[in-house]
N, C-alpha and C positions, 0 to 999 in steps of 0.2 A: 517142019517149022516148030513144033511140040518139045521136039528131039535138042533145037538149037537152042531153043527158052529155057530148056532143064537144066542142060548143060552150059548156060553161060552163068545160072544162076549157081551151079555148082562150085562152077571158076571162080567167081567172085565171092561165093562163100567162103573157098578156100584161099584164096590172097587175102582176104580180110583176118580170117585165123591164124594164117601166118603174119600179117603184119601186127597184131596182138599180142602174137607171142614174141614177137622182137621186141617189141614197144614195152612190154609189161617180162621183159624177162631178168631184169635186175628187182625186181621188185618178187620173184616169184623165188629168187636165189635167194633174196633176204630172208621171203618167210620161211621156207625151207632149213636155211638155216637155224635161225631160232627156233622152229621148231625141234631139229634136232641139238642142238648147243641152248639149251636156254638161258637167258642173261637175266642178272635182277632187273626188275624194273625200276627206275627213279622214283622216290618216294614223293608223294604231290604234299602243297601244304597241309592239307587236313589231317594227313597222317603223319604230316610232321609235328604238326599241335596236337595230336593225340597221346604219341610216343613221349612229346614234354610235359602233357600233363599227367603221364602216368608216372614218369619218372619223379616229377614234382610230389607225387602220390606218396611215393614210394619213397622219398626222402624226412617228407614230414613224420610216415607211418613211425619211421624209427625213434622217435621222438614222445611218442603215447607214453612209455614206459616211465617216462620221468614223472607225471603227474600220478600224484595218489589215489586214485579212485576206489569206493564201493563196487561189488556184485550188484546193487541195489544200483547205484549208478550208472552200472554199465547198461543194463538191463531196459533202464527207462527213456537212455539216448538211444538205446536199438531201436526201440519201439517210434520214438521222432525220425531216428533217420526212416524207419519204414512211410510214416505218415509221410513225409517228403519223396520218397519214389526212391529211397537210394536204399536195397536190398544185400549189396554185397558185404564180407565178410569184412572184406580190408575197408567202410566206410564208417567204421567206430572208432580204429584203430586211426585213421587221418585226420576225423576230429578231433580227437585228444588229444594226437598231437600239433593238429592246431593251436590250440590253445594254448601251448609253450611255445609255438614258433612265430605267431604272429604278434605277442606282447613284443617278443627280442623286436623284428623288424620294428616297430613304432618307437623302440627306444634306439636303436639302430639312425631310423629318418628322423629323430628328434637331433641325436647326438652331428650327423651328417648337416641340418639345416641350419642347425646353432639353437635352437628354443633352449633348449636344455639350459642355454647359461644363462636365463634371465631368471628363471625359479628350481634351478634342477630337481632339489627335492622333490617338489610339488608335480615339475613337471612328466618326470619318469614315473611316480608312483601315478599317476592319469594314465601315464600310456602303459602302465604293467595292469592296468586294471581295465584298462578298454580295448584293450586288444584282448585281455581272458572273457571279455564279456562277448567281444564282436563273432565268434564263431555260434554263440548260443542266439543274437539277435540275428544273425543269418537264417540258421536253419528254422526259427522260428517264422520268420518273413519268408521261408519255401514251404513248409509248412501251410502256410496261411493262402498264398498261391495257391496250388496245389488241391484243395481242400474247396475253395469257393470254385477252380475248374470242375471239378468230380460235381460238384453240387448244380452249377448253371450247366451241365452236359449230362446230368443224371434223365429228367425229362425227356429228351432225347432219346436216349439209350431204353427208356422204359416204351418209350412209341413204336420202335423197331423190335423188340422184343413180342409184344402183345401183336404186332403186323405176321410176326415167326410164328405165332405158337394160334394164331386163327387160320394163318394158311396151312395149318398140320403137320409143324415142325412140335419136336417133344421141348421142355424144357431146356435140357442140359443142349441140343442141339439147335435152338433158337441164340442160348447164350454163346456159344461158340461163330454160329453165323454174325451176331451182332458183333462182335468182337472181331471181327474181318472187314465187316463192312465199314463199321462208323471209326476207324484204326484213325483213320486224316483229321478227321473234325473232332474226334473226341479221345486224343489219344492216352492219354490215363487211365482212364476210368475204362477203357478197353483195353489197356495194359491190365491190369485188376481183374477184369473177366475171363482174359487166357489165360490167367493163373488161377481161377478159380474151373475152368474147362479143364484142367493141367491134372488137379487133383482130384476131379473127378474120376479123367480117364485112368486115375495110379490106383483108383479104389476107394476113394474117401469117399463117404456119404454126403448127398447134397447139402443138407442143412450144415453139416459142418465145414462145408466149404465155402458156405456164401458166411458164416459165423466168420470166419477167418478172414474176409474181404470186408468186414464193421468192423474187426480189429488193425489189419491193415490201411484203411483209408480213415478213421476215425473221426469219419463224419454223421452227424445224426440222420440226416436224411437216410444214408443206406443202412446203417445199424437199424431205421423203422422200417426198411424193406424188408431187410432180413427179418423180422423178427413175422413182417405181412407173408412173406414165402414160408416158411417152417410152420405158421399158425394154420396154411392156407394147403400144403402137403399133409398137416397132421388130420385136419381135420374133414378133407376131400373138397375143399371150395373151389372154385375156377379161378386159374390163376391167372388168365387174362383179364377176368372182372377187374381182380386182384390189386394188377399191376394199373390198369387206366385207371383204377379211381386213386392210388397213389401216385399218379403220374396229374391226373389233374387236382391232386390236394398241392402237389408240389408248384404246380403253375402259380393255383394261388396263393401260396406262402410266397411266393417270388414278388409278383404282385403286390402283395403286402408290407413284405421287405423294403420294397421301392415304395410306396409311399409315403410308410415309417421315415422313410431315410429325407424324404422332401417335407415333410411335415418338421423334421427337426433342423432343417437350415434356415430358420426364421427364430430360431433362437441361437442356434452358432452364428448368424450374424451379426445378435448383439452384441458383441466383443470388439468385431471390427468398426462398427457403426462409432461407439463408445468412445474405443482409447483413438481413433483415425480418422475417423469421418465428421465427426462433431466439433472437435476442434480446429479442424479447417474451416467449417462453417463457421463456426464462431470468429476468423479469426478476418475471414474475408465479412462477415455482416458487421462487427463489434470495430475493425480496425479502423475503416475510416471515419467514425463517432468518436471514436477514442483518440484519434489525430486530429480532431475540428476541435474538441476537449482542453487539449493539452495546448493546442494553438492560441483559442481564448482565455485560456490564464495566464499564458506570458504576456499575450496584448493587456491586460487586466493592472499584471502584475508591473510593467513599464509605465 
């Protein structure tokens, strides 16, 4: 009986593998294929909006050379574009020539919609001036992004850090851990630490590494880190203490921030109150006085 259970369960094992391999045998000829013959893949959209904004990149770049620029200048927009998170070579080179490419299109969409012929002079010399401007109120507005991120995710990164370095991770491999872990919630400002993990491991000395990350981020919060980490190596302090009592100075300047910021909208409402709010009131308490008014002096006046 043993004998007939094994062997029926054989048979059926093996009709089922062969009906598998009928069933699944155009499909096993396909992969086979492509694996030997490989074919491109179709490129999906995001790579197709990749490939046009690099090309777009790559069109404006050629465009830099027109405008005159200083050393001095070039120099000081590096350092923005770094403050903004944009590191590479070719992103100084697209700004600039932004700034001649995008005055054209505004006189371009002037000339296209018609504005141009109501004041041309006036109106191209606006759009040759706001469009030279619009790439520097850009990067300033990323910038500015950018920099309040790092600042309301600094706290964070400082908690996880001091959790690394009490359960007996060293420094440099506390910041390397945080910079994996907090990657999703705090992705900048742990951009900034793998680059600061980067040069350590090439050789650079720590203080001058985290010196480099208050010049890159150029935000004052971390430039006072740094300056608590190099004060706190030089002189053997713990740098756990270190970091939580600068972690919770930071809480409260936040704190602070925010009330500052509520304490001052009872004067930014005066403006609205003023030229919008008050002359409505006036206009619904004083109108119908002023209409019973004007009524009794014509009955007066008859």
């Amino acid at each position: 009986m043993g004998y007939a259970v094994i062997a029926f369960f054989v048979i059926f094992l093996l009709i089922v593998s062969g009906g598998l391999l009928l069933f699944y045998r155009e499909a096993m000829f396909q992969r086979i294929s492509e694996v030997i013959n490989p074919r491109p893949k179709p490129k999906s959209l995001l790579n197709a909006i990749q490939q046009t904004g690099i090309s777009i990149g790559g069109v404006v770049e050629h465009f830099e050379n027109v405008l005159p620029k200083s050393q001095t200048e070039v120099s000081v927009t590096v350092q923005k574009l770094q403050h903004a998170g944009y590191r590479s070579e070719q992103s100084a080179k697209i700004f600039f020539g932004s700034k001649v490419v995008v005055p054209l299109l505004l006189c371009v969409l002037c000339l296209v919609t018609g504005i141009g012929r109501f004041a041309p002079f006036l109106v191209y010399i606006l759009a040759l001036g706001l469009g030279f401007l619009m790439p520097d109120f850009w990067l300033d507005r990323q910038i500015k992004t950018r920099q309040s991120r790092i600042r309301r995710g600094l706290p964070d990164v400082l908690d996880l850090l001091v959790i690394c370095i009490e359960a007996g991770l060293s420094m440099d491999q506390a910041t390397a851990r945080t910079s994996v872990e907090l990657r999703k919630a705090q992705p900048e400002l742990c951009d900034e630490l793998y680059i600061v993990v980067l040069e350590q491991r090439a050789g650079r000395p720590r203080a001058d590494a985290w010196k480099h990350l208050a010049e890159r981020t150029g935000v004052d919060c971390v430039r006072n880190l740094t300056t608590m980490l190099v004060q706190a190596e030089q002189f053997g302090t713990s740098i756990a203490k270190t970091l939580r009592v600068h972690s919770d100075t930071l809480r409260t300047q936040r704190v602070q921030a925010v009330e500052e910021a509520a304490a001052k909208t009872t004067i930014k409402l005066l403006f609205p109150l003023v030229f919008f709010i008050f002359p409505s009131l006036f206009v619904v308490t004083l109108g119908p006085a002023f209409i019973s008014i004007m009524a009794s002096f014509k009955s007066v006046s008859h």
